[in-house]
C-alpha positions in Angstrom: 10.8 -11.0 -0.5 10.7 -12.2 3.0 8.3 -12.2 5.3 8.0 -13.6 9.1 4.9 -14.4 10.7 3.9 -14.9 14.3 1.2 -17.5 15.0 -0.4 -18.5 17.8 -1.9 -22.1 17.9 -4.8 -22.4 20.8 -7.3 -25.1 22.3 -10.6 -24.6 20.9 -12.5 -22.7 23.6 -15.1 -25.3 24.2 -12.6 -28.1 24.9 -11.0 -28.4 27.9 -7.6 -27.3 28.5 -5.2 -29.5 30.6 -2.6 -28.1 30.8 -4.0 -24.5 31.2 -5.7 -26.0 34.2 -2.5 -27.6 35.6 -1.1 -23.7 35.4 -4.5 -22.5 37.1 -4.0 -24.6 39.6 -0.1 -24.0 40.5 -0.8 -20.4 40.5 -1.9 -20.0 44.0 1.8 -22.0 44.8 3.5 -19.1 43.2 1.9 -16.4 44.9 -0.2 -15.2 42.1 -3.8 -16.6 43.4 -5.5 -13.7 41.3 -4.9 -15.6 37.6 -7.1 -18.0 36.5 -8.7 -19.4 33.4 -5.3 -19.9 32.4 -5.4 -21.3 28.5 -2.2 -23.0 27.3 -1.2 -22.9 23.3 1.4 -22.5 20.7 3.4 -19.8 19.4 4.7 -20.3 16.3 7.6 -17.9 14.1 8.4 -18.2 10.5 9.6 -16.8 7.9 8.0 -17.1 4.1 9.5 -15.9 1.0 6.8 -14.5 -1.0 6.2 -12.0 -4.0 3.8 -9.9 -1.9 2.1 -10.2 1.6 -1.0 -11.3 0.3 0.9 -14.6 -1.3 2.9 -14.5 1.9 -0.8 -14.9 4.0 -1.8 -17.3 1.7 0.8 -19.4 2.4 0.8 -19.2 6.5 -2.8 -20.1 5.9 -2.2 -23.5 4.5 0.8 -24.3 6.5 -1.5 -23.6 9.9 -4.7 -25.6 8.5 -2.3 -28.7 6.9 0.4 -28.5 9.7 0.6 -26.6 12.4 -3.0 -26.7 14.0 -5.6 -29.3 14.4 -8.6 -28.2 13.8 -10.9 -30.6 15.7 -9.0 -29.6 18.4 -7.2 -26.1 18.2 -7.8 -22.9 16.3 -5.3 -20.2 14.5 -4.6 -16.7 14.7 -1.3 -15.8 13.0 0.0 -12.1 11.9 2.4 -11.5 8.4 4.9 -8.6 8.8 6.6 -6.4 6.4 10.2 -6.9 5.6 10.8 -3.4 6.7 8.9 -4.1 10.3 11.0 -7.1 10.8 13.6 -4.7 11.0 12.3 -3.1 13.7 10.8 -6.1 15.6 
């Protein structure tokens, strides 16, 4: 079966966050001076063919720890859904 999942990929809350702070800061220029603590990160779609969601988790988990975040410097959060929810997504 196939599945898709939905990561997100984000800056470790401890480090600093450029780029989040770059958007923090142009906020006020937009006329939005209320956000702040703006954190900038990935989002990430894919689809896995897999027997069963489980497998399908399983392998989302090593593609996000071998590829697609770094872990000194980012952590993961990722989502697997259902053929049948795809459908409705």
């Amino acid at each position: 079966m196939k599945y898709r999942a939905e990561i997100t990929v984000m800056p470790l809350k401890a480090l600093l966050d450029p780029q989040g702070k770059a958007i923090t800061a142009s906020m006020k220029n937009v006329g939005v001076p209320e956000i702040s603590n703006v954190r900038a990160g990935k989002h990430i779609t894919l689809e896995v063919e897999a027997p069963d969601r489980e497998s399908a988790e399983q392998k989302v988990d090593i593609a996000c720890r071998k590829l697609l975040a770094n872990p000194i410097m980012e952590y993961f959060e990722f989502r697997v859904l259902d053929p049948e929810d795809m459908k409705k997504a």
